[in-house]
N, C-alpha and C positions, 0 to 999 in steps of 0.2 A: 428486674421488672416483674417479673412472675411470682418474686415474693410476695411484693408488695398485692398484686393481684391473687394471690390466695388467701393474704390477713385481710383484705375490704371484704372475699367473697365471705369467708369465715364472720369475719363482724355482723354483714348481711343476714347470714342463717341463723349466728346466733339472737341477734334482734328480731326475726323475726317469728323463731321460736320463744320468746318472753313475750314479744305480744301477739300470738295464736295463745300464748297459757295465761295471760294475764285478761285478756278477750273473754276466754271462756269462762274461766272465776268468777269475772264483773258479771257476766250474764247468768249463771245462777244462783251466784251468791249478792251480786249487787255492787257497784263498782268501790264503794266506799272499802269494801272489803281484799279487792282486789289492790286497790293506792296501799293498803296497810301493810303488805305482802314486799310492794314496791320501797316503798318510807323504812321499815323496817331494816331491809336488807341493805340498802344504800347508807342508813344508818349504822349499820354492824361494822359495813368493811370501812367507812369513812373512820370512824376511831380507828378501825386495825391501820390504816395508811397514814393514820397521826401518828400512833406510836411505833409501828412498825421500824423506824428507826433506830429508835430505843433498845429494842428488844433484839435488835440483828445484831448491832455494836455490843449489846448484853454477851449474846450468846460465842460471839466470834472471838472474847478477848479481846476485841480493837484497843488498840493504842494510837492515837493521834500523834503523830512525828510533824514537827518544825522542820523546814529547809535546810536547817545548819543538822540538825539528825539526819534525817534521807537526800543531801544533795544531788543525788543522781536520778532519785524516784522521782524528787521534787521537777529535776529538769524533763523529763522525759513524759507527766504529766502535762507539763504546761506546754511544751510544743504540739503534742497532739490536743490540747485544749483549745489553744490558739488554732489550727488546722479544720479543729470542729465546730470554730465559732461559739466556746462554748466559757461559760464563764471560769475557772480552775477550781474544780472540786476539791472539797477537802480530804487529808489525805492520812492513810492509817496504816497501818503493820499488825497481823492479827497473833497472835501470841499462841495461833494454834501450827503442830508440828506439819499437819496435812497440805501438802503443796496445792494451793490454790489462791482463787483471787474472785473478786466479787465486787458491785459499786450498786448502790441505792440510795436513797431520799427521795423526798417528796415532790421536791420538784427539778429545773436543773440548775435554779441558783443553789441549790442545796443537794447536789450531789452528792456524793462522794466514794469516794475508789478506795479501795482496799489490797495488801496479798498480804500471806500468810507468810511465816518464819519461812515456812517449807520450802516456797517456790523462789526465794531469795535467792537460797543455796542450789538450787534446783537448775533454773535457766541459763542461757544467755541474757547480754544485755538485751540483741534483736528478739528475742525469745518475747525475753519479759515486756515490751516495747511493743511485741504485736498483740499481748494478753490485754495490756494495758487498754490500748486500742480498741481491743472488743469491750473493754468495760467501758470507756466510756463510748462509745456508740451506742450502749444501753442507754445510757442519760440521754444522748441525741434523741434517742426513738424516743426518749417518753413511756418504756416499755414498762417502769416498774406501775404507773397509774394506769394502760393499758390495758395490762393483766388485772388488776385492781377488779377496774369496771367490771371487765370479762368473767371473772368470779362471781361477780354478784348476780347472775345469772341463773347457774347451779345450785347456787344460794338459796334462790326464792323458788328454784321446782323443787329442793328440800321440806323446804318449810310449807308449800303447797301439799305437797305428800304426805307428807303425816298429819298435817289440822283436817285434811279428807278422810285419812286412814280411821283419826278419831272419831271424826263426825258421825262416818259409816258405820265403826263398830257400836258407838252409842247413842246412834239415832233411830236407830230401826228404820223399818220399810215407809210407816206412812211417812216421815221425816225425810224423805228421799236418803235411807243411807246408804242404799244398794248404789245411787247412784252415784255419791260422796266418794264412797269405796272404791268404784270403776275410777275415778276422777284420780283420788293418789293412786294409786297401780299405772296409771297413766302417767301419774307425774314421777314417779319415781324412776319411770323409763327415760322418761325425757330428762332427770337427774344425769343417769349414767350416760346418755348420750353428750349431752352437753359439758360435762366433767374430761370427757372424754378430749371434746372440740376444743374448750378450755386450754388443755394439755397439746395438742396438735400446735394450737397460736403460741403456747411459749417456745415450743420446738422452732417454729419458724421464725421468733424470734431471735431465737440462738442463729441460725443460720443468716439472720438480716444484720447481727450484728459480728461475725465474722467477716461478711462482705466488707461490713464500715469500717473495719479495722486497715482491710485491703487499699479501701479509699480516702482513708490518711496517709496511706505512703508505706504501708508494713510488706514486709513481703509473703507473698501465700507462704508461703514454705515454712517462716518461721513461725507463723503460728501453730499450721501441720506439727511442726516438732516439739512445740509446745505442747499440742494436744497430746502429743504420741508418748512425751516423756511423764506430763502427768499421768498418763493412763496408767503407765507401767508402775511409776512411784504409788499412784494412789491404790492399786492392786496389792502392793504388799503392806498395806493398812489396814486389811480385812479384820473385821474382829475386833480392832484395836477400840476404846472406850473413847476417844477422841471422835468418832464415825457416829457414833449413836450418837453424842451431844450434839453434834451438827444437822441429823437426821430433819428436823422438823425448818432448815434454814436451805438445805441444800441446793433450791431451786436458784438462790442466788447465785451457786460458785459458776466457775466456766466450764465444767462438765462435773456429771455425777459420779463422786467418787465410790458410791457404791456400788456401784454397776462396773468399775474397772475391771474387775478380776474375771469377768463374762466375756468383756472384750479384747483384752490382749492378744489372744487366739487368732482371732480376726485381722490382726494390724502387722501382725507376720507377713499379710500379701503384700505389704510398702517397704520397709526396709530392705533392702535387695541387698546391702554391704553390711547389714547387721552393726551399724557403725553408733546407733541409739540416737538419731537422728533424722530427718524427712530433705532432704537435700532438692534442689531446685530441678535434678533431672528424675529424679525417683517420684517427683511431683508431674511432671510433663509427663513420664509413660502411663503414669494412672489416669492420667485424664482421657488416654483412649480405650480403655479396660472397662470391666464392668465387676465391682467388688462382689465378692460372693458373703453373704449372712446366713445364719442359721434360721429354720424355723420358729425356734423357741426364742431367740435374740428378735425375731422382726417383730413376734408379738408382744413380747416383754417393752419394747420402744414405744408402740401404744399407750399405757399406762406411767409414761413418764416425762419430766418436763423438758430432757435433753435430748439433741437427736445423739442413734448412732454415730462413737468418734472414729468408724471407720467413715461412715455416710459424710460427715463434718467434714473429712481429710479429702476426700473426695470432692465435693462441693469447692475444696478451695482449691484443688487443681484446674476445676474449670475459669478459675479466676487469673493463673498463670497467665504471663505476656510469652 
């Protein structure tokens, strides 16, 4: 419940900072001016969420498998499909080495779920089964259109900040540019606030659809272990030229595999039998515990679109029966 109560409150702030910026535009520039601002940016991100498709399955390698290819993948989608009410997305195998998994499209007849060569060889079946689970509970939520909207936000205090910034520098005083000039410096703040808030909502959406995973029937633990084992696999792909290609798609996998190698450190306080696993009792002691973070890691989580995977691991202890 309290996720849900912090993405309304978040949606709230964020709307109501676009129109306090979109209000004040209209009011000294005239509202036509202000629509153009709005039309514009809804227009940018609406083609990016056309092709956006496109260019993921571009970048991923995707290769679409048939049921008689992946019979297992195939089965273990469709029950949690069925589970979620949701119609059976289609389904792929990404050709890159990086143990991970990912699910987008447009809408949820047009899902679709992904993993990577990596995480094949990587999991368990319960493993992969709870990863799965979190992808699609993305589709559930609606998270990849979501985020979408939410972007276009930061979007339009962009593009408000610099037509001020210009106006200012080449309007002069009688032109009001002094006051154009205050107006992007203002808007450019409210850029990195809301860039920032942006970023908090897909965090909480990672953590809304862990929950979902929970609530098809997965068990906390296996997903835990799942996080725990990519973290560590994707930690020794530092550097590797497969990480940069991925850079600019990242936000889709199920954790950020560039930030593994920060966290590993951190995940030492869970495995208690060093067995490379998150096991159902090593899940219950941490749910009465409080994980210890670094200073530099809490603020580094700010600036990104997944939460903490020790914070993750923890979240899904309090999900234990």
């Amino acid at each position: 419940m309290w996720l849900k109560a912090r993405m309304f409150l978040l949606v709230v702030l964020l709307f109501g900072i676009l129109y306090g910026a979109i209000t004040g535009v209209g009011t000294w520039m005239g509202k036509g001016s202000a629509l153009a601002y709005l039309i514009l940016a809804f227009a940018f991100l609406g083609l990016q969420y056309l092709i956006g498709p496109a260019i993921v399955s571009r970048t991923m390698k995707v290769k679409w498998v048939s049921e008689k290819e992946a019979p297992l993948l195939h089965q273990m989608v469709s029950e949690l499909a069925d589970k979620a009410h949701l119609p059976k997305p289609r389904i792929g195998i990404s050709q890159l080495a990086i143990p991970n998994a990912f699910a987008f499209g447009k809408t949820q007849r047009d899902g679709r779920v992904c993993v990577t060569q990596g995480i094949l060889k990587l999991l368990s079946k319960d493993e992969l089964k709870a990863v799965l689970g979190h992808e699609l509970s993305h589709i559930k939520h609606k998270d990849m259109i979501i985020i979408t909207l939410l972007s276009a936000i930061p979007l339009i205090m962009y593009w408000i900040a610099w037509s001020m910034m210009w106006r200012g520098m080449l309007g002069g005083r009688r032109q009001g540019g002094s006051y154009a000039a205050l107006i992007g410096i203002g808007a450019f703040i409210l850029y990195f606030i809301t860039n920032l808030l942006v970023l908090y909502g897909s965090r909480i959406r990672e953590y809304y659809a862990d929950q979902g995973s929970v609530e098809l029937g997965n068990k906390p633990n296996h997903l835990a272990s799942a996080l725990y084992k990519l973290t560590y696999s994707n930690a020794r792909s530092k550097g590797r030229e497969e990480l940069k290609r991925v850079e600019g798609v990242k936000a889709f996998f199920l954790n950020d595999p560039t930030r593994a190698w920060r966290e590993i450190r951190e995940l030492a306080q869970i495995d208690r039998n060093m067995d490379g696993t998150i096991d159902s009792n090593e899940l219950i002691e941490l749910r009465g515990k409080s994980v210890q973070l670094g200073t530099v890691d809490k603020m580094m989580e700010v600036f990104t679109t997944h939460p903490n995977t020790l914070k993750r691991i923890k979240h899904l202890s309090s999900l234990t029966v």
